[in-house]
C-alpha positions as CSV (number, residue, x, y, z in Angstrom):
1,X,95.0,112.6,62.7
2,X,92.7,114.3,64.8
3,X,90.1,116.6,63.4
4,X,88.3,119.7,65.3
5,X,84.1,120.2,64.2
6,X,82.5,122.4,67.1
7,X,85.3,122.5,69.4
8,X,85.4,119.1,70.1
9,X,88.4,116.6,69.1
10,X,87.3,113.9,66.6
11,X,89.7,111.1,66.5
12,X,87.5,108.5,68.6
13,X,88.9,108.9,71.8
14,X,86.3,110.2,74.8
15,X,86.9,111.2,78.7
16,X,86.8,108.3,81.2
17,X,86.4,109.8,84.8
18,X,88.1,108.2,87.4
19,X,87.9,108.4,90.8
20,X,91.2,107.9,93.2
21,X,89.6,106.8,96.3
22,X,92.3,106.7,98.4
23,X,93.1,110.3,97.6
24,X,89.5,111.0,97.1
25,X,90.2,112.7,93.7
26,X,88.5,112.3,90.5
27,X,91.1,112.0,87.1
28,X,89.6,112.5,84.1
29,X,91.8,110.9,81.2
30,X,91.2,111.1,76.9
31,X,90.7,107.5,76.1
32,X,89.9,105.3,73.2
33,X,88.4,101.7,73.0
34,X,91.5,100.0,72.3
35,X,93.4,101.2,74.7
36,X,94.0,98.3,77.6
37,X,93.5,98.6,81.4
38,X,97.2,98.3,81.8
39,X,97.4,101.6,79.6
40,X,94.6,103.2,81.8
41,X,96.4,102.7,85.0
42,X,99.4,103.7,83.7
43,X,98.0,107.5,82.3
44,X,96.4,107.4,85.6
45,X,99.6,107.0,87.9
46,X,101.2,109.5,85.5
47,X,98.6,112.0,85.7
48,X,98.1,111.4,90.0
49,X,102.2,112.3,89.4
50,X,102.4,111.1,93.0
51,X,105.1,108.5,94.2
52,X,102.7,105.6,96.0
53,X,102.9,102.1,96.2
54,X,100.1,101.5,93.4
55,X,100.6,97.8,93.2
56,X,97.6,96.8,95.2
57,X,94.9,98.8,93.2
58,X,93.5,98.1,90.6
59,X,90.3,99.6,88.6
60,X,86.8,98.5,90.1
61,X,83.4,99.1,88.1
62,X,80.5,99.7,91.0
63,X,77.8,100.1,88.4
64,X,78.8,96.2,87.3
65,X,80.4,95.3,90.6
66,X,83.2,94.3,88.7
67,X,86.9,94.4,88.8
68,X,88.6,95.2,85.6
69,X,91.8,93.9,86.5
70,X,93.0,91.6,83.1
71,X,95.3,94.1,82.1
72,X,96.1,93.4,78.6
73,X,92.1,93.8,78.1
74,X,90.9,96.6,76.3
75,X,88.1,98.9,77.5
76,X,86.2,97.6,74.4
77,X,86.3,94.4,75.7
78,X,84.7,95.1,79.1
79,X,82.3,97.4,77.4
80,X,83.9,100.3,79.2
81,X,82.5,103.8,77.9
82,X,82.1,107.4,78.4
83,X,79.5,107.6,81.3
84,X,81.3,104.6,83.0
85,X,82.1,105.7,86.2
86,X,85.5,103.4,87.7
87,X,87.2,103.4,91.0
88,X,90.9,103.3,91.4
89,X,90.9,101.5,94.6
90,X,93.0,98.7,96.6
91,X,92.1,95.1,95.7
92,X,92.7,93.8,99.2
93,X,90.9,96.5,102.0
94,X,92.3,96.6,105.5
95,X,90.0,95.0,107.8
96,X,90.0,96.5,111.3
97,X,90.4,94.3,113.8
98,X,88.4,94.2,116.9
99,X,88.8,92.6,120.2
100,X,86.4,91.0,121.8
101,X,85.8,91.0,125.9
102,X,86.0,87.3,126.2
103,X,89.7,87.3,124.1
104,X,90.8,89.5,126.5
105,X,90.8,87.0,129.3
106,X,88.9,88.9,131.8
């Protein structure tokens, strides 16, 4: 049960910000510790309410250049909290592809 002292909601759950990059939005989602990354990416889709292909992305951790992408690990266990600031980002980044003069067989 949650309880209210000075406006704020005491149950043990805190806001995770997110950032979306390939929408360039930031989420903000009411977490607790035990929750898993699974159940992070999951209230994430469901709060983007946008139909995309998520399958490729994943949640990455700049501040500990780190993936966080075992998803039946909690945010406890990868020390995730409140001022953590994670990406919602593809795993696997298009690489442009350039051509070079001498491939052009001139």
């Amino acid at each position: 049960m949650a309880y209210v002292a000075d406006g704020e909601i005491v149950d043990g759950s805190w806001v995770l910000n997110i950032l979306v990059t390939d929408l360039q939005v930031e989420k903000t989602l009411r977490v607790t510790g035990d929750l898993h990354i699974g159940g992070v990416m999951l209230k994430l889709v469901q709060a983007l309410d946008i139909a995309l292909d998520w399958s490729d992305h994943a949640l990455w951790w700049p501040e500990k250049i780190r993936w966080l992408h075992r998803a039946r690990s909690t945010l406890d266990q990868y020390n995730v909290q409140a001022d953590a600031k994670l990406q919602f980002t593809p795993m696997h980044k298009n690489k442009s592809t350039t051509t070079r003069s001498s491939d052009s067989g001139t």
